[in-house]
N, C-alpha and C positions, 0 to 999 in steps of 0.2 A: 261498223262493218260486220256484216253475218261470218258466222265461224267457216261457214263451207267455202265462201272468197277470200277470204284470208288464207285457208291451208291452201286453195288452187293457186293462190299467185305466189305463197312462200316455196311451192311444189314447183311451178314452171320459173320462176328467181332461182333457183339450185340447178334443175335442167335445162334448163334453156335463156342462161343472161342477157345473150347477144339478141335474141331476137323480142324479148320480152321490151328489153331497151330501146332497142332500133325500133320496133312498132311506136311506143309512147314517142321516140322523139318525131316518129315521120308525125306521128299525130299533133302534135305541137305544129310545127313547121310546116305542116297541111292548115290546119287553125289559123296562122298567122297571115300565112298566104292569102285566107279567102278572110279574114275578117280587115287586114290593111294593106292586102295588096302585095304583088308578085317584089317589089321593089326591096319591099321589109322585110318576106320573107328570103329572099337574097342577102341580103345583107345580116342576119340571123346564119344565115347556113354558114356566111363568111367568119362569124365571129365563131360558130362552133366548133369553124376548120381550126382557124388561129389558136381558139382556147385548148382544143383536141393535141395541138401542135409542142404548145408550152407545156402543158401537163407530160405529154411524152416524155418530152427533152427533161421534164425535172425527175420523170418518173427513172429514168436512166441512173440517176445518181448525181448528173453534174449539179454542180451549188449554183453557179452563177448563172444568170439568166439576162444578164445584159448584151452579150454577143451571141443571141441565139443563133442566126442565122448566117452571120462574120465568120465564125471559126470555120463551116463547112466548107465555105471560101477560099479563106484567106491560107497562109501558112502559117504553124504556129510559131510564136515569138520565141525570140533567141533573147533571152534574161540571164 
């Protein structure tokens, strides 16, 4: 990689993550769409929601990851 692309994207990675990110992913998920079809890329964005979803929830601090979506629910247990 030429030294002038490397400092532009370690320069816009520092100011600007969200869109530098968001661009690469829509570019993926654009890719996917037109090379196997609206279907897969659907089903892509569903997994990224999911994946986006678990990461949160662990990002929080909670350990267990078996009742992600249970506890918002349910009430909690009387132990």
């Amino acid at each position: 990689m030429q030294p002038g692309l490397r400092d532009f994207l370690r320069v816009a990675l520092i100011r600007h993550p969200g869109k530098l990110i968001g661009t690469i992913l829509g570019l993926t998920v654009g890719l996917v769409m037109v090379i196997f079809g609206p279907i897969a890329g659907l089903y892509l964005a569903a997994c990224i929601g999911v994946g986006y979803l678990v990461g949160n929830y662990v990002d929080k601090g909670r350990g267990r990851t078996d009742d992600i979506f249970l506890e918002e629910f349910l009430p909690p247990d009387e132990r």
